[in-house]
Every structure is written in C-alpha cells, then in structure tokens.
NUPA-254391 format. One record per atom (N, C-alpha, C): x, y, z; atom name; chain. Coordinates in nm, 3 decimals. Example, Ala and Ser with C-alpha at 12.3 -4.5 7.8 and 13.67 -1.06 7.14 Angstrom:
REM residues 2
<atom X="1.319" Y="-0.569" Z="0.780" atom="N" chain="A"/>
<atom X="1.230" Y="-0.450" Z="0.780" atom="CA" chain="A"/>
<atom X="1.320" Y="-0.330" Z="0.780" atom="C" chain="A"/>
<atom X="1.285" Y="-0.225" Z="0.708" atom="N" chain="A"/>
<atom X="1.367" Y="-0.106" Z="0.714" atom="CA" chain="A"/>
<atom X="1.290" Y="0.003" Z="0.787" atom="C" chain="A"/>
***
This chain:
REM residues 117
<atom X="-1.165" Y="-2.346" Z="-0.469" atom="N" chain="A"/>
<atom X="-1.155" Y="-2.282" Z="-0.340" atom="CA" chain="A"/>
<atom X="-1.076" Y="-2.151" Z="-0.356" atom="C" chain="A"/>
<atom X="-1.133" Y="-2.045" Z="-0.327" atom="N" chain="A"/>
<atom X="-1.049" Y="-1.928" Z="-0.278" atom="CA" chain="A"/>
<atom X="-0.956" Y="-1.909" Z="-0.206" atom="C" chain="A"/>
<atom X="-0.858" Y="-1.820" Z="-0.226" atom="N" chain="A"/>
<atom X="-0.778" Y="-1.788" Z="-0.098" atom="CA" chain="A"/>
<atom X="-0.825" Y="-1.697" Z="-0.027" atom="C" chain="A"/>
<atom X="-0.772" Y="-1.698" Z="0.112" atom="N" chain="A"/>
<atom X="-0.818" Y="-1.598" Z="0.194" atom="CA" chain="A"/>
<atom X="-0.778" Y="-1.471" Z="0.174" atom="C" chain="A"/>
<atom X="-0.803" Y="-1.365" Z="0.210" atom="N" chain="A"/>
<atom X="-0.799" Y="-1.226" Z="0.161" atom="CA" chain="A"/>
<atom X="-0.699" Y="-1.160" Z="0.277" atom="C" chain="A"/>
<atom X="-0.616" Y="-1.105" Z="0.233" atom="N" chain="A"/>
<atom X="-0.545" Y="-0.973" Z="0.360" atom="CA" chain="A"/>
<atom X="-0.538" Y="-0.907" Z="0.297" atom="C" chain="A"/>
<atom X="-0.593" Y="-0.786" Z="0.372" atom="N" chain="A"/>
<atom X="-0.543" Y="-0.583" Z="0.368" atom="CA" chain="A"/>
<atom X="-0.419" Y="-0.578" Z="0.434" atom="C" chain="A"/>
<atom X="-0.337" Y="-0.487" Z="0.366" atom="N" chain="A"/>
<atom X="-0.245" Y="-0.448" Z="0.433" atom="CA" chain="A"/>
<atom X="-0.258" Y="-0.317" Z="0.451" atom="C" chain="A"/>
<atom X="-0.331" Y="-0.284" Z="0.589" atom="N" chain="A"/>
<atom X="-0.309" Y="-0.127" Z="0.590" atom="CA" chain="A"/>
<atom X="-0.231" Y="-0.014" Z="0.619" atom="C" chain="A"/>
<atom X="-0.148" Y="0.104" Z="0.550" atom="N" chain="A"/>
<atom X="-0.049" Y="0.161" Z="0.596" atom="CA" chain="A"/>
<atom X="-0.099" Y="0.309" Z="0.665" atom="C" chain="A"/>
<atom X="-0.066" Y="0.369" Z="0.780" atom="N" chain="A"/>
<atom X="-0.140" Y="0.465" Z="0.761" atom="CA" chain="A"/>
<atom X="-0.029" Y="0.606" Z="0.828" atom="C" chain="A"/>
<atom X="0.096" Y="0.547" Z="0.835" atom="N" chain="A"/>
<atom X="0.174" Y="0.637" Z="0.893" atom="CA" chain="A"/>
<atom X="0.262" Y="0.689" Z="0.773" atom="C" chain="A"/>
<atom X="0.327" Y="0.779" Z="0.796" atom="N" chain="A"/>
<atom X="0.413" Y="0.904" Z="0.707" atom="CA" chain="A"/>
<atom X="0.563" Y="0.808" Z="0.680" atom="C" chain="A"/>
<atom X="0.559" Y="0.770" Z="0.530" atom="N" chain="A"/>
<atom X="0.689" Y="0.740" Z="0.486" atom="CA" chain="A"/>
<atom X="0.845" Y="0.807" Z="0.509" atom="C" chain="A"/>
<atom X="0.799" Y="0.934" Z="0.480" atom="N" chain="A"/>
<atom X="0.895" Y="1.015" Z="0.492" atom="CA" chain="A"/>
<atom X="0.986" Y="1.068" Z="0.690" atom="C" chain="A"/>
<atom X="0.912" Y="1.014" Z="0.746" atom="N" chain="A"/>
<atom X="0.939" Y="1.015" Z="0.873" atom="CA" chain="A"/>
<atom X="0.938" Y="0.905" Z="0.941" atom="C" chain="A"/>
<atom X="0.888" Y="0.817" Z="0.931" atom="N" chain="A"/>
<atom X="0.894" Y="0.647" Z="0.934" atom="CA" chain="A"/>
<atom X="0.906" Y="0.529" Z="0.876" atom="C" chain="A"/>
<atom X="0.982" Y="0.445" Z="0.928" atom="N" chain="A"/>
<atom X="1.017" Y="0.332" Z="0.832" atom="CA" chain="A"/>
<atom X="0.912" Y="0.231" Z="0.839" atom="C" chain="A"/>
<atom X="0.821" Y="0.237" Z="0.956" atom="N" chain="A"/>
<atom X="0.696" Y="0.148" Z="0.897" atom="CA" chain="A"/>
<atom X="0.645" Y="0.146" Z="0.803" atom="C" chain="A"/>
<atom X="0.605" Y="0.228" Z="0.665" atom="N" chain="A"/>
<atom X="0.571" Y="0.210" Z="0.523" atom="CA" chain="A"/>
<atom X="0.632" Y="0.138" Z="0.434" atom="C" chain="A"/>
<atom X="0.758" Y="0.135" Z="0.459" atom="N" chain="A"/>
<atom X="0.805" Y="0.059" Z="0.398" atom="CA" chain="A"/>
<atom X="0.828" Y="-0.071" Z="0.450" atom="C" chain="A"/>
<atom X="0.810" Y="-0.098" Z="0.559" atom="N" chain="A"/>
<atom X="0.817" Y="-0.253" Z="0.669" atom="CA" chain="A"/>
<atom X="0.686" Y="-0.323" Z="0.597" atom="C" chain="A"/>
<atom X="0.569" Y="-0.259" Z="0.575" atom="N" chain="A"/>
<atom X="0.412" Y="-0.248" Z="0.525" atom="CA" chain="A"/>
<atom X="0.429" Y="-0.331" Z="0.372" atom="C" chain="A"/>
<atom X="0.491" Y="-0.254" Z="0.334" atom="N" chain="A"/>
<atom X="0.510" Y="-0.289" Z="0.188" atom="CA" chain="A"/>
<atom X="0.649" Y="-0.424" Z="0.154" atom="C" chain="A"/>
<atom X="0.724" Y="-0.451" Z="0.232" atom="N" chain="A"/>
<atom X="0.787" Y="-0.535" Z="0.250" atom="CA" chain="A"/>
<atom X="0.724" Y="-0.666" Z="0.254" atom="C" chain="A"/>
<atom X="0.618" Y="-0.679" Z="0.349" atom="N" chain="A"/>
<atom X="0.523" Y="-0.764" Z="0.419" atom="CA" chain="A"/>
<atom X="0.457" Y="-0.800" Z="0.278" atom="C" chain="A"/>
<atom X="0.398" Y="-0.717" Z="0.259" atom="N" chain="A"/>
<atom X="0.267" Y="-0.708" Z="0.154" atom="CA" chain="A"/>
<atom X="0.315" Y="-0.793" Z="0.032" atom="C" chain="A"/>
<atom X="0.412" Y="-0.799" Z="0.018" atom="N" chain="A"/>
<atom X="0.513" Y="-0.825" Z="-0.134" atom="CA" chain="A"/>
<atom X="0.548" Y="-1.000" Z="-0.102" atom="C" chain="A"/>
<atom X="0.603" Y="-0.971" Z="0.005" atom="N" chain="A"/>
<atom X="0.661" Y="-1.174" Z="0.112" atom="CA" chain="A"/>
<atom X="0.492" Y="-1.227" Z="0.139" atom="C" chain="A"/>
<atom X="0.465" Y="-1.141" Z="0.169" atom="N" chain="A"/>
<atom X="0.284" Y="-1.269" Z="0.214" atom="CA" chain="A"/>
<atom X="0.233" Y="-1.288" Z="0.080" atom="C" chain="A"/>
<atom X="0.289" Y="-1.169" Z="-0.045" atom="N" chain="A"/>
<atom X="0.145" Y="-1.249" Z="-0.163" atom="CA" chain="A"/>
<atom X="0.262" Y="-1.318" Z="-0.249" atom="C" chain="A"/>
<atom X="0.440" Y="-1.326" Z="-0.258" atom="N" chain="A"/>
<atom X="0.512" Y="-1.383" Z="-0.286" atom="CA" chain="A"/>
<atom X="0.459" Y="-1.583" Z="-0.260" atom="C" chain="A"/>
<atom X="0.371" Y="-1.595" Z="-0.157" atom="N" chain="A"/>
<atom X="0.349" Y="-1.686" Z="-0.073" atom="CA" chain="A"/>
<atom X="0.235" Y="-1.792" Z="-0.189" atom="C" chain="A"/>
<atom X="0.140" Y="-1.688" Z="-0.229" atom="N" chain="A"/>
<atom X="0.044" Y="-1.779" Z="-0.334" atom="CA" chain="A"/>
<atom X="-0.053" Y="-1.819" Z="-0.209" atom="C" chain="A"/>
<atom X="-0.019" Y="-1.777" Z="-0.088" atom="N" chain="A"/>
<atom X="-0.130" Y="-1.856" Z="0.029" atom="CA" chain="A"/>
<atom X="-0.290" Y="-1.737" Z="0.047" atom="C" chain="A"/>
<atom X="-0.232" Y="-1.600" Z="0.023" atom="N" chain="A"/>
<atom X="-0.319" Y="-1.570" Z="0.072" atom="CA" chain="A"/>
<atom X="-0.320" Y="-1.398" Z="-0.067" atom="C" chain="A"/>
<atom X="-0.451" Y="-1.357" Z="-0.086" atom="N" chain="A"/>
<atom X="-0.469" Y="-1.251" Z="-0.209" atom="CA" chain="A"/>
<atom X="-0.446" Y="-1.142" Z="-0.100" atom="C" chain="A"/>
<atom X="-0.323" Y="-1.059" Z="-0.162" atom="N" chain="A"/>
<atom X="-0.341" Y="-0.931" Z="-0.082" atom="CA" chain="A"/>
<atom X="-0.374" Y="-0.806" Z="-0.130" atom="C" chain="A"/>
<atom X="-0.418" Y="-0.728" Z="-0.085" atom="N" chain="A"/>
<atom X="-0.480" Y="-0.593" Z="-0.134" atom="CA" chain="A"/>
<atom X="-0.381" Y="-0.517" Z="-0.034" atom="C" chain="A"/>
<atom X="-0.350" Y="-0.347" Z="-0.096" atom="N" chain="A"/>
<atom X="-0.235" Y="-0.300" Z="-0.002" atom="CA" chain="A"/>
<atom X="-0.350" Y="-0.136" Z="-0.003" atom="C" chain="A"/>
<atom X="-0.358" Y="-0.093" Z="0.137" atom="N" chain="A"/>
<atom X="-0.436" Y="0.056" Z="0.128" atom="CA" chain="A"/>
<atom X="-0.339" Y="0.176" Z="0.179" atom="C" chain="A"/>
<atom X="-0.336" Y="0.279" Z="0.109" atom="N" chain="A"/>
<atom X="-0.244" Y="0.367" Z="0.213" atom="CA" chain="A"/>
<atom X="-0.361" Y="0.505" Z="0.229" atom="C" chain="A"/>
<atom X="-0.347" Y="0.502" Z="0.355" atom="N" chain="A"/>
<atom X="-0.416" Y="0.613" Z="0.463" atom="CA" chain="A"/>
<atom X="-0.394" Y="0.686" Z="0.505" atom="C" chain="A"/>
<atom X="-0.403" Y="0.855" Z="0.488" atom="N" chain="A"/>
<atom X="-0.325" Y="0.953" Z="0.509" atom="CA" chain="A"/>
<atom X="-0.184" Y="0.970" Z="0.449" atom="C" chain="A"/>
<atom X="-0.157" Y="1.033" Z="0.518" atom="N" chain="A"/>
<atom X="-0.006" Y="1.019" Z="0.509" atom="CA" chain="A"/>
<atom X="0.104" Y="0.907" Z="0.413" atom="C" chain="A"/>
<atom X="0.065" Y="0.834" Z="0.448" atom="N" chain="A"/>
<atom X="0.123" Y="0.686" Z="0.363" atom="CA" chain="A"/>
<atom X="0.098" Y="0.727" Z="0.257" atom="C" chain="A"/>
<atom X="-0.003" Y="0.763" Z="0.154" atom="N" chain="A"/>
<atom X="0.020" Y="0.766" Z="0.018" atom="CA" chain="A"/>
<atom X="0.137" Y="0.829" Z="-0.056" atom="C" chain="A"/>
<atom X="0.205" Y="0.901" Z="0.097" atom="N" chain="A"/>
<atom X="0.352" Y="0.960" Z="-0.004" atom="CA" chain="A"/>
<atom X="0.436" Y="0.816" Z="-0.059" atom="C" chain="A"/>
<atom X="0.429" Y="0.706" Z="0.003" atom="N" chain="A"/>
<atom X="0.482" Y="0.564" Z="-0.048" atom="CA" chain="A"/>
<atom X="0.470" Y="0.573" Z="-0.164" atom="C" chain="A"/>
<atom X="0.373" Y="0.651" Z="-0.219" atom="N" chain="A"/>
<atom X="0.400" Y="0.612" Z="-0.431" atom="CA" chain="A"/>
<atom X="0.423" Y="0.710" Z="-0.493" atom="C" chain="A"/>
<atom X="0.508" Y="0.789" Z="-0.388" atom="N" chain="A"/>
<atom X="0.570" Y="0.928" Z="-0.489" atom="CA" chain="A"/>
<atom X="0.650" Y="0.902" Z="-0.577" atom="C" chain="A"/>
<atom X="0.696" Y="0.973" Z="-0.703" atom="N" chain="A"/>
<atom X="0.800" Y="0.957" Z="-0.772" atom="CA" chain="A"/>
<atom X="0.920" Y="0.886" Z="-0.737" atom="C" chain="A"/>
<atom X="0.997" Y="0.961" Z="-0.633" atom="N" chain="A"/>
<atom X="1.135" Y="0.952" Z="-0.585" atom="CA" chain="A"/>
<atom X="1.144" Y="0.891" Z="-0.453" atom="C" chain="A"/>
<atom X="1.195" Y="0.765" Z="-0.435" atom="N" chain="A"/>
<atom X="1.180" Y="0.705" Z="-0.299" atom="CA" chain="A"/>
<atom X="1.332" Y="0.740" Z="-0.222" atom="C" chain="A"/>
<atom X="1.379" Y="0.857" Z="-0.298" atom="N" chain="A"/>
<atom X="1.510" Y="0.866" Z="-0.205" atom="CA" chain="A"/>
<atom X="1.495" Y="0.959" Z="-0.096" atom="C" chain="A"/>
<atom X="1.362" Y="1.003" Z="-0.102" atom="N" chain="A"/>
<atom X="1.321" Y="1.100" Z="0.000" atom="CA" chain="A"/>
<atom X="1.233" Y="1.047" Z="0.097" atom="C" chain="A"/>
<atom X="1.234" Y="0.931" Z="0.114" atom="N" chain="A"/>
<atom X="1.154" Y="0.825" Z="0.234" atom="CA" chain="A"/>
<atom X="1.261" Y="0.699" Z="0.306" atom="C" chain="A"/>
<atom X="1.207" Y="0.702" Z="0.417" atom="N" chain="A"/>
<atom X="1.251" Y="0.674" Z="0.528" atom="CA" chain="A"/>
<atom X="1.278" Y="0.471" Z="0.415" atom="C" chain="A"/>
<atom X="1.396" Y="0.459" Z="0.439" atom="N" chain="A"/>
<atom X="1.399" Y="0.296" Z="0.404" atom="CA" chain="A"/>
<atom X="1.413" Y="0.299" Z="0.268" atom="C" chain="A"/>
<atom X="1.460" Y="0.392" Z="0.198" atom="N" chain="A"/>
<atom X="1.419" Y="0.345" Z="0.056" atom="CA" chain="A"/>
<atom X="1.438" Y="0.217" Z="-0.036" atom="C" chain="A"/>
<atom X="1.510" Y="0.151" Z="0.055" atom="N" chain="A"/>
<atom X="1.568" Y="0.007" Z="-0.030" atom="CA" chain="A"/>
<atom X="1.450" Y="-0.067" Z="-0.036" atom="C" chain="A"/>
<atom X="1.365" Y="-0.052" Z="0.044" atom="N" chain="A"/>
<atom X="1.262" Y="-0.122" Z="0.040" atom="CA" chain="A"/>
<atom X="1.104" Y="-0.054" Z="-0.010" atom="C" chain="A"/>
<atom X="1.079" Y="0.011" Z="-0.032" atom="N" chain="A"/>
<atom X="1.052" Y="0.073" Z="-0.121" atom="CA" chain="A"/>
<atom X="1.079" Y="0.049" Z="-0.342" atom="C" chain="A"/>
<atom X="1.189" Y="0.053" Z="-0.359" atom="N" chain="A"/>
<atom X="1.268" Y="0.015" Z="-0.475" atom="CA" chain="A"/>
<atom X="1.248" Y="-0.094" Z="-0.495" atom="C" chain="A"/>
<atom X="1.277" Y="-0.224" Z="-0.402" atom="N" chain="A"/>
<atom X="1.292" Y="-0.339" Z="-0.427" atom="CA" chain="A"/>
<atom X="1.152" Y="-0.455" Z="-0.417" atom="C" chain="A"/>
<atom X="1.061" Y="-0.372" Z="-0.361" atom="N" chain="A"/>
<atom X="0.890" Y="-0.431" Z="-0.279" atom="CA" chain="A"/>
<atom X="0.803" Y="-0.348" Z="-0.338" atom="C" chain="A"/>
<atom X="0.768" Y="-0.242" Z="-0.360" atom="N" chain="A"/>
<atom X="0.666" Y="-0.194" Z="-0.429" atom="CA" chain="A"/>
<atom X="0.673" Y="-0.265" Z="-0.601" atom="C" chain="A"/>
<atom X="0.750" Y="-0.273" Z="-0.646" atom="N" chain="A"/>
<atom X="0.734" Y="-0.348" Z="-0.784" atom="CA" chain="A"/>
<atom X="0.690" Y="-0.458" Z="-0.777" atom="C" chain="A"/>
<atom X="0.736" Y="-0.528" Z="-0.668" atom="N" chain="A"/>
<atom X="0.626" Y="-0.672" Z="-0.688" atom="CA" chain="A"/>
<atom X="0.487" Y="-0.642" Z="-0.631" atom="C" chain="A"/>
<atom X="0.448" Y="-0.571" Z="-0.516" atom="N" chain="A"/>
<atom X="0.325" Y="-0.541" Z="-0.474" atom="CA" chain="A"/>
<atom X="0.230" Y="-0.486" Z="-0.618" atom="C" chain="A"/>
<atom X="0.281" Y="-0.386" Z="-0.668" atom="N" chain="A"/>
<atom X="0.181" Y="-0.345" Z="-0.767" atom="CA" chain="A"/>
<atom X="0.180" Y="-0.456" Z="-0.910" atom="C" chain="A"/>
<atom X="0.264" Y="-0.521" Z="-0.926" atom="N" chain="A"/>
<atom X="0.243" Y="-0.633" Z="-1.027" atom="CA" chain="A"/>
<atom X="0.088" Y="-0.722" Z="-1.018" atom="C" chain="A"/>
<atom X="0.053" Y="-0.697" Z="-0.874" atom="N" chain="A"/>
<atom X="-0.090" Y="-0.784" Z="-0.899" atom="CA" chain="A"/>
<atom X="-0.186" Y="-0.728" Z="-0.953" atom="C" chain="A"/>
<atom X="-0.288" Y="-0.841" Z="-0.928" atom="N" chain="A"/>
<atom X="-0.364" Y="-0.812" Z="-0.975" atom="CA" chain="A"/>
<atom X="-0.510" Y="-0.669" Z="-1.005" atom="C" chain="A"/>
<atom X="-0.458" Y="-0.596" Z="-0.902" atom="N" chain="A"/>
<atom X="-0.527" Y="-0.463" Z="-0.847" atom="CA" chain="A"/>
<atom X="-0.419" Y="-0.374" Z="-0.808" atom="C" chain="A"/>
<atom X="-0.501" Y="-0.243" Z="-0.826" atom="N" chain="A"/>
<atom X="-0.420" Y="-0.110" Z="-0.752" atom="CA" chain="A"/>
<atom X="-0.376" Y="-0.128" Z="-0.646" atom="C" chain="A"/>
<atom X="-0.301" Y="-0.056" Z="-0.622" atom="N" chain="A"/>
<atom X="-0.240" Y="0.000" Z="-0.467" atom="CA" chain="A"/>
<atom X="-0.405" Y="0.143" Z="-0.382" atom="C" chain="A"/>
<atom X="-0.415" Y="0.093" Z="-0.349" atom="N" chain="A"/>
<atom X="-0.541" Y="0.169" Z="-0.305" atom="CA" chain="A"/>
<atom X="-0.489" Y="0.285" Z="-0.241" atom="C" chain="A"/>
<atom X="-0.536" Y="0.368" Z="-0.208" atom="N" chain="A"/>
<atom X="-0.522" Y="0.537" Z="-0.174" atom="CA" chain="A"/>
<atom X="-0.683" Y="0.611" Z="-0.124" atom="C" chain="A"/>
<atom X="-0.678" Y="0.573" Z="-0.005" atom="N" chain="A"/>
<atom X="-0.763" Y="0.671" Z="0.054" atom="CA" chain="A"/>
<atom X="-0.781" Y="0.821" Z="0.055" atom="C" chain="A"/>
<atom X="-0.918" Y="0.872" Z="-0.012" atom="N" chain="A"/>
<atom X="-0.863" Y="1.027" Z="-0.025" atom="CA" chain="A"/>
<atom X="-0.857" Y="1.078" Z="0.086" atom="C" chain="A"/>
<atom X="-0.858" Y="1.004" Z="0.231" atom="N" chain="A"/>
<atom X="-0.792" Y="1.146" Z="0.308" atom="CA" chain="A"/>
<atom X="-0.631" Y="1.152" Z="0.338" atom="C" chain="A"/>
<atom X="-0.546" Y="1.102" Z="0.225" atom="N" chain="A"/>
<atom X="-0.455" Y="1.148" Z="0.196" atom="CA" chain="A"/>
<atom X="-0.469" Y="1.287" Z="0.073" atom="C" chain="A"/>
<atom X="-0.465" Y="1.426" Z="0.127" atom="N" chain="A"/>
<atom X="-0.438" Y="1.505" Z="0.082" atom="CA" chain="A"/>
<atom X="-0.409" Y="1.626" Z="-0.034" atom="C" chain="A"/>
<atom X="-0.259" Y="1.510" Z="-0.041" atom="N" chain="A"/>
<atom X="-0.167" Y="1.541" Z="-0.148" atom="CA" chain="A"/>
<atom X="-0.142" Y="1.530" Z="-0.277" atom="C" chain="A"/>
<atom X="-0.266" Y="1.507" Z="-0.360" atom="N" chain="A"/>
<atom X="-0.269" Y="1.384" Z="-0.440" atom="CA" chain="A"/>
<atom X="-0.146" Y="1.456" Z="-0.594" atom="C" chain="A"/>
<atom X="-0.130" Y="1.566" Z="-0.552" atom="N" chain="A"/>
<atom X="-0.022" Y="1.612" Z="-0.689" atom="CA" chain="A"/>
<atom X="0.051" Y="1.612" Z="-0.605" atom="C" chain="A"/>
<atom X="0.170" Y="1.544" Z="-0.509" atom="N" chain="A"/>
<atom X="0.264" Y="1.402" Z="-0.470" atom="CA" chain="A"/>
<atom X="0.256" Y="1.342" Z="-0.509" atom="C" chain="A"/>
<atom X="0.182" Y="1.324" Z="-0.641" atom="N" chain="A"/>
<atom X="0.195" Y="1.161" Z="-0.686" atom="CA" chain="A"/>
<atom X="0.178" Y="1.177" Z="-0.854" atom="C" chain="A"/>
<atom X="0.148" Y="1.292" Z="-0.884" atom="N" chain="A"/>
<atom X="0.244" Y="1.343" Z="-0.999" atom="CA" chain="A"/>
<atom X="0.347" Y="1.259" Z="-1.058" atom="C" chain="A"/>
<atom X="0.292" Y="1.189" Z="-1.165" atom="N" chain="A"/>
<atom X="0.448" Y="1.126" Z="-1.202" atom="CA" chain="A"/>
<atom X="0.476" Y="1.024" Z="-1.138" atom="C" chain="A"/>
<atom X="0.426" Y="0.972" Z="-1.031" atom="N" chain="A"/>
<atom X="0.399" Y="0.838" Z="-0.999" atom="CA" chain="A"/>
<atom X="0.447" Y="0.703" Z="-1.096" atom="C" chain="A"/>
<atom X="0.537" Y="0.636" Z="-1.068" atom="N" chain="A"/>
<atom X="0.519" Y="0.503" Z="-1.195" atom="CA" chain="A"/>
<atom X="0.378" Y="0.376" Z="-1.139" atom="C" chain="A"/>
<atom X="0.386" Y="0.402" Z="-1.013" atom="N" chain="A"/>
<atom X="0.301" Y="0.313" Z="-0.955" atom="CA" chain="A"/>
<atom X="0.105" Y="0.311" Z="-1.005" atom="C" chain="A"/>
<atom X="0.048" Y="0.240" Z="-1.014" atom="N" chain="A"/>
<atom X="-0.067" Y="0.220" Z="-1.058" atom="CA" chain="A"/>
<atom X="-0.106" Y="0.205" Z="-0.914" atom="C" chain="A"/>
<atom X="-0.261" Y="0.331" Z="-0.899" atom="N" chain="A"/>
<atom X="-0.309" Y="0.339" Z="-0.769" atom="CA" chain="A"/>
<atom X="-0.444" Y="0.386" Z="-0.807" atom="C" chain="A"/>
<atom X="-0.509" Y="0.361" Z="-0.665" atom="N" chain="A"/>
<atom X="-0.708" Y="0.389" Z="-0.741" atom="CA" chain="A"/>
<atom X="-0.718" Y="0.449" Z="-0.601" atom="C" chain="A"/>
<atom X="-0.724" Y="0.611" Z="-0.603" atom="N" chain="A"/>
<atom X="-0.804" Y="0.660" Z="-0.515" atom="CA" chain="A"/>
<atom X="-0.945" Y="0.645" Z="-0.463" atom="C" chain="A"/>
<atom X="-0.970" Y="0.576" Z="-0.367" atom="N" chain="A"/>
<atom X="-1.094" Y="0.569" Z="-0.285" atom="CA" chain="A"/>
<atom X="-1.146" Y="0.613" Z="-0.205" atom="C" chain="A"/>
<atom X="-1.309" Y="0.633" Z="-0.164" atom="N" chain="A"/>
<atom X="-1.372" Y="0.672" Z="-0.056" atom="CA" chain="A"/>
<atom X="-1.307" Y="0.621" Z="0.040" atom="C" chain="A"/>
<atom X="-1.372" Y="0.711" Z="0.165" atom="N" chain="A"/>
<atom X="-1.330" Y="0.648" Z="0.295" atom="CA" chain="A"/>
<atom X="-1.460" Y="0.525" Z="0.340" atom="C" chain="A"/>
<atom X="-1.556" Y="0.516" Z="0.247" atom="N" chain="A"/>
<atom X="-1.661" Y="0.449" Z="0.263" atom="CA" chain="A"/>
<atom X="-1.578" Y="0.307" Z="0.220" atom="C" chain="A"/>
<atom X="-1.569" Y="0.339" Z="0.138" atom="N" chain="A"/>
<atom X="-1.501" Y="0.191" Z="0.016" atom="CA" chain="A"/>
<atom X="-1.351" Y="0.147" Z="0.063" atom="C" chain="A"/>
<atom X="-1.301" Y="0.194" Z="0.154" atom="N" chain="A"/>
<atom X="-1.177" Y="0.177" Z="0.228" atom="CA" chain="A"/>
<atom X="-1.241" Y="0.122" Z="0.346" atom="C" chain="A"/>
<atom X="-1.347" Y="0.145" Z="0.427" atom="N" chain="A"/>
<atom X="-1.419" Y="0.047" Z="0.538" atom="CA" chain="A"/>
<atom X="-1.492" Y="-0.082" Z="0.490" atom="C" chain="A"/>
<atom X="-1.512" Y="-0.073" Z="0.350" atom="N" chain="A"/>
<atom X="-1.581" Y="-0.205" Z="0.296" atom="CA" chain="A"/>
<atom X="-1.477" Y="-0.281" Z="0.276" atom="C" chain="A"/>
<atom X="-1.336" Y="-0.229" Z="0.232" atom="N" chain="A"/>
<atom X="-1.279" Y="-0.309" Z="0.204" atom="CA" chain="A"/>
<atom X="-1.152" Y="-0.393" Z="0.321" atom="C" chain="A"/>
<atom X="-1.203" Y="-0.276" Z="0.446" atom="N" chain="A"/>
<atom X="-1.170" Y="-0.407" Z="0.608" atom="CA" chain="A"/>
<atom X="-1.229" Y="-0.478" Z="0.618" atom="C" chain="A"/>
<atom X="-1.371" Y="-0.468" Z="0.571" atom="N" chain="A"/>
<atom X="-1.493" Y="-0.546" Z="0.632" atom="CA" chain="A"/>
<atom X="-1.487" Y="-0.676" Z="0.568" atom="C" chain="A"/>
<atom X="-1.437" Y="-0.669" Z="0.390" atom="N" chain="A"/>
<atom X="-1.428" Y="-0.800" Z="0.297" atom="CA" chain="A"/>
<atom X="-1.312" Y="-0.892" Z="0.294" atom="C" chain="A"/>
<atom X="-1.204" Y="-0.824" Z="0.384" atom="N" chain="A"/>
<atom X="-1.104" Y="-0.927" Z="0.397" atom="CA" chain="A"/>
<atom X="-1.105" Y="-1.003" Z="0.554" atom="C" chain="A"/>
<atom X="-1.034" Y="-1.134" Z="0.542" atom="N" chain="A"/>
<atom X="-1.036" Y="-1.197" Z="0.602" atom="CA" chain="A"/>
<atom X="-0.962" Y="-1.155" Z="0.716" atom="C" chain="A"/>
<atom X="-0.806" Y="-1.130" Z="0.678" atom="N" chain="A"/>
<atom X="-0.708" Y="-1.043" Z="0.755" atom="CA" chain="A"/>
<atom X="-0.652" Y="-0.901" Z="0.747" atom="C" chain="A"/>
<atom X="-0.617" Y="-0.867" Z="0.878" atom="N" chain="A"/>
<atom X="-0.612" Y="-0.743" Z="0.831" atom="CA" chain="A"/>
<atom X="-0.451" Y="-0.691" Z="0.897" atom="C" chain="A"/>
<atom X="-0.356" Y="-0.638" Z="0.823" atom="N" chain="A"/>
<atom X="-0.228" Y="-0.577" Z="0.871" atom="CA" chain="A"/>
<atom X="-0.233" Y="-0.427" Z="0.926" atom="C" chain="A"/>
<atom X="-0.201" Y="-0.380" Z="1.006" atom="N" chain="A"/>
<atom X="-0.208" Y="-0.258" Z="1.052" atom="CA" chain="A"/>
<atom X="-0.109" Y="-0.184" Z="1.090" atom="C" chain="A"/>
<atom X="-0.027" Y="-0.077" Z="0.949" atom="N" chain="A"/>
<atom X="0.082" Y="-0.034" Z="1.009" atom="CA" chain="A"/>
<atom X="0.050" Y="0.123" Z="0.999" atom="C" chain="A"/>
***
C-alpha cells in the first residue's frame, strides 16, 4: 500500500514573510511522520527559500533547522520557473529541479493533499 501524497505549496516572498518558512516547517513535521510522501513546490517569489544565506529571510531559524530535513528526501525541492531569479540561487546548498508551470499543475492534480502557503 502506498502512502498518500501532499504538496506543500509555497508561494509568498521569504524575505518579507514568515509564511515560507511556517511552509517548510510543516513540510519537514508531516514527512518526519512516515504517514504521508511529501513533495515541497516554491512559486514565485518563494524560491528565494533556497538562497544561499537564510540570514536575509524572514524566520531564519526555521529555515536552518527544516529545510535540511525537507531536502533529505527522496526528490527535489521543486521551483516553478515563474520564479524569476534563478541566479538567487547561485550557490544554493539545497538540491532543487526547476519546473514548468505545466508540470507544477500536474503535480496538484497527482497529490492527494494539498498545503497552500
């Protein structure tokens, strides 16, 4: 039997809000759980979450302490290209797979649940 699937989607600005990192907090405690496979997407803005330096985002403790277990699984941290910026991420330690915005709607459509920050 499979587990059920959650997206966690982020789609607001790290650097000005602490929801990205609330996102990634979540994402890290629900697949900590073994109950359910999570996949994490960041949308717009949000992809600053895997910049180099998290001392320049809103929350960074969480950030530091939750993105290392999020990207330990089994898949990327996904990155929608209509985030921008993508040399912000220059130097990145984080492992991430830029995607269509096509393949970012397939991949609401294939999970079971869906987080929306």
């Amino acid at each position: 039997m499979s587990l059920p699937r959650t997206l966690v989607l982020i789609e607001t600005d790290p650097r000005t809000s602490a929801r990205p990192a609330e996102g990634i907090r979540i994402a890290a405690g629900i697949g900590a759980w073994r109950k359910t496979d999570v996949t994490l997407l960041l949308r717009g803005p949000a992809g600053y979450s895997l910049q180099e330096y998290a001392d320049e985002l809103v929350d960074e403790d969480n950030f530091t302490h939750y993105l290392p277990i999020v990207v330990e699984g089994p898949r990327p941290v996904y990155v929608e290209e209509s985030f921008g910026d993508l040399a912000a991420l220059e130097g990145s330690p984080w492992k991430y797979e830029v995607i269509s915005r096509q393949r970012a709607a397939q991949l609401v459509r294939e999970n079971d649940y869906l987080i929306r920050l």
